[in-house]
N, C-alpha and C positions, 0 to 999 in steps of 0.2 A: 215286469212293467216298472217303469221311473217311478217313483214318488208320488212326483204329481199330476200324472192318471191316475192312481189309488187314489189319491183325495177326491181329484174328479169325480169320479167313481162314487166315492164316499157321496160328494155334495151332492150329485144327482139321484141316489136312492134316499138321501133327506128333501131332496127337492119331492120326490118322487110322492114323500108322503104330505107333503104341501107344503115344505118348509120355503118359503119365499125368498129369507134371507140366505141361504145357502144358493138359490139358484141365481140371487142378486149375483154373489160373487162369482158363478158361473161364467153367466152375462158378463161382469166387467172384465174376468179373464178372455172368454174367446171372440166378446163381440169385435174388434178388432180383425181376428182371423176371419172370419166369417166374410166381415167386408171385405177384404182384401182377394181372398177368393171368389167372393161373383163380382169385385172388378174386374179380373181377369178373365171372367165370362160375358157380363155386360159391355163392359170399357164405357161406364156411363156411371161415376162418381155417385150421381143422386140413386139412383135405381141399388146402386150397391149397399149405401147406406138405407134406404128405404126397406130394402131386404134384406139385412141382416138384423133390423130391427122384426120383421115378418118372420123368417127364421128362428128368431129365439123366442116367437109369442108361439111360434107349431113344437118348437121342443116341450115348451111350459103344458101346449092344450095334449101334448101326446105322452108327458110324464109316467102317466100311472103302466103304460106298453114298454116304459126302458126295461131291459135286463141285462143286470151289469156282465156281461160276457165276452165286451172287449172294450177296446177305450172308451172312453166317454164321446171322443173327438171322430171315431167312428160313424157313432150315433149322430152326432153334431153333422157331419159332414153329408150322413143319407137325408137328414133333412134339407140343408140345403140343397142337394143334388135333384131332391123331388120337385123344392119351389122353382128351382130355375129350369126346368123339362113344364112345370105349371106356366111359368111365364113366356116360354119360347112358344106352349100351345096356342097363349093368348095374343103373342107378339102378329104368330100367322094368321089370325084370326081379325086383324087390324090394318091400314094401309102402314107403309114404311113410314119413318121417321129418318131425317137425314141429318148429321148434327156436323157442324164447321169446327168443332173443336178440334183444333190440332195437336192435343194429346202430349203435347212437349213439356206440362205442367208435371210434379210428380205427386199424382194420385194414390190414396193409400194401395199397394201391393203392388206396385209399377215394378216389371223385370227392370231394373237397371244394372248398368254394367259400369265395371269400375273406374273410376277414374282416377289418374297417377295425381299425385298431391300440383306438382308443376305441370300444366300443360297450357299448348299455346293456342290461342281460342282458334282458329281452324281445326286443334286437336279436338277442343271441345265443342266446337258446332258440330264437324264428323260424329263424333260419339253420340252426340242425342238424336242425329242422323240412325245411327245404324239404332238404338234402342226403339225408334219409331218402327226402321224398316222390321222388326223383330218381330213389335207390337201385333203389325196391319199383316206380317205373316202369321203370326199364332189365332189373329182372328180369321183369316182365311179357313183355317181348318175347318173341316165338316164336325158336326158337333160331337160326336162320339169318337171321333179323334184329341179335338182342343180338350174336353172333358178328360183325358186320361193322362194327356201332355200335361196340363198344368197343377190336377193333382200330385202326379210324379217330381216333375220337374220346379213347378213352381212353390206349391207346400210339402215337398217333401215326403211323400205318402211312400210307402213301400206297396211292393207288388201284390201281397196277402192285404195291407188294409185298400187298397184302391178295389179287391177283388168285392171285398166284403161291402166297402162304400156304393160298388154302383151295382152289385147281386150279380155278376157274373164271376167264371171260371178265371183264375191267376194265367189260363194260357191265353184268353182273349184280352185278358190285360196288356198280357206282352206284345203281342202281334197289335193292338192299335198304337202301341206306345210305338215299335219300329213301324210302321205307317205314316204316322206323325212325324215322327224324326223324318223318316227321307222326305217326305213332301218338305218340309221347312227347310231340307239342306236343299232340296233341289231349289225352289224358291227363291230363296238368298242367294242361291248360287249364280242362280239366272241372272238376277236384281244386281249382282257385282259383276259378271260379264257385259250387262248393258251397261254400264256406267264408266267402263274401262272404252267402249267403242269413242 
């Protein structure tokens, strides 16, 4: 393990015993990750920050259940995984909500895609073109597909910690992960054949 999951590690079994200020710096290290990751589930700025500030009050009230047996961010990340399966209960639970933002802002944990230092603004209108059309495809996903896409692909998780994050088997990891993948390629794919007609 890096470094700085040992310490992690370290802060949460001082947290564990109520050390506040150790879980202080927890918080200012991952709240950021936190948010960034149920942006990319929500895609609703407020909701993201609302809950990742909810998120690290269930890490603090479930303290005394950590056992340091794998990363800290592990841990971090089943909580998360639980409040946002709590909020989708609640979201169906409620009439829809329909929101006009058009997402072109860049939101903490926004996929973007890279842009060359020179580009000609048709280059760069196309380009936040296609990071939109990316967006409204990854939110497409059925949610136990987006769920393993953007753990993967968008923080980074490997196949063993996504396994452990959401408590299934590293084979059903893989198989939603290529699930995910062909729907989005097919998707996109579609989305640039209509646009070439």
């Amino acid at each position: 393990m890096a470094p700085l999951d040992e310490e992690d590690i370290q802060l949460m079994c001082r947290a564990r015993e109520g050390d506040v200020d150790a879980f202080t710096t927890l918080c200012a290290r991952h709240r950021r990750r936190v948010e960034s990751f149920l942006y990319r589930l929500f895609r609703d700025r407020e909701s993201a920050a609302d809950g990742a500030q909810e998120v690290l009050l269930r890490v603090w009230m479930a303290r005394r259940r950590y056992e340091p047996r794998a990363r800290f961010t592990t841990f971090l990340y089943q909580v998360a995984h639980n409040y946002w399966l709590d909020e989708l209960r609640k979201a169906r639970a409620r009439p829809e909500e329909v929101s006009f933002d058009d997402g072109l802002e860049n939101p903490p944990g926004r996929l973007l895609l890279p842009a060359p230092a020179a580009m000609e603004p048709h280059e760069h209108l196309f380009l936040r073109y296609r990071q939109w059309q990316i967006q409204e495809a990854i939110a497409r996903l059925p949610e136990i597909y987006r769920l393993a896409f953007v753990l993967a692909h968008l923080e980074g998780h490997k196949i063993a910690e996504i396994a452990e994050i959401l408590e299934i088997p590293e084979g059903t990891v893989k198989s939603r992960l290529h699930t995910a993948t062909r729907k989005l390629r097919r998707w996109l794919l579609s989305e640039e054949s209509e646009e070439e007609r």
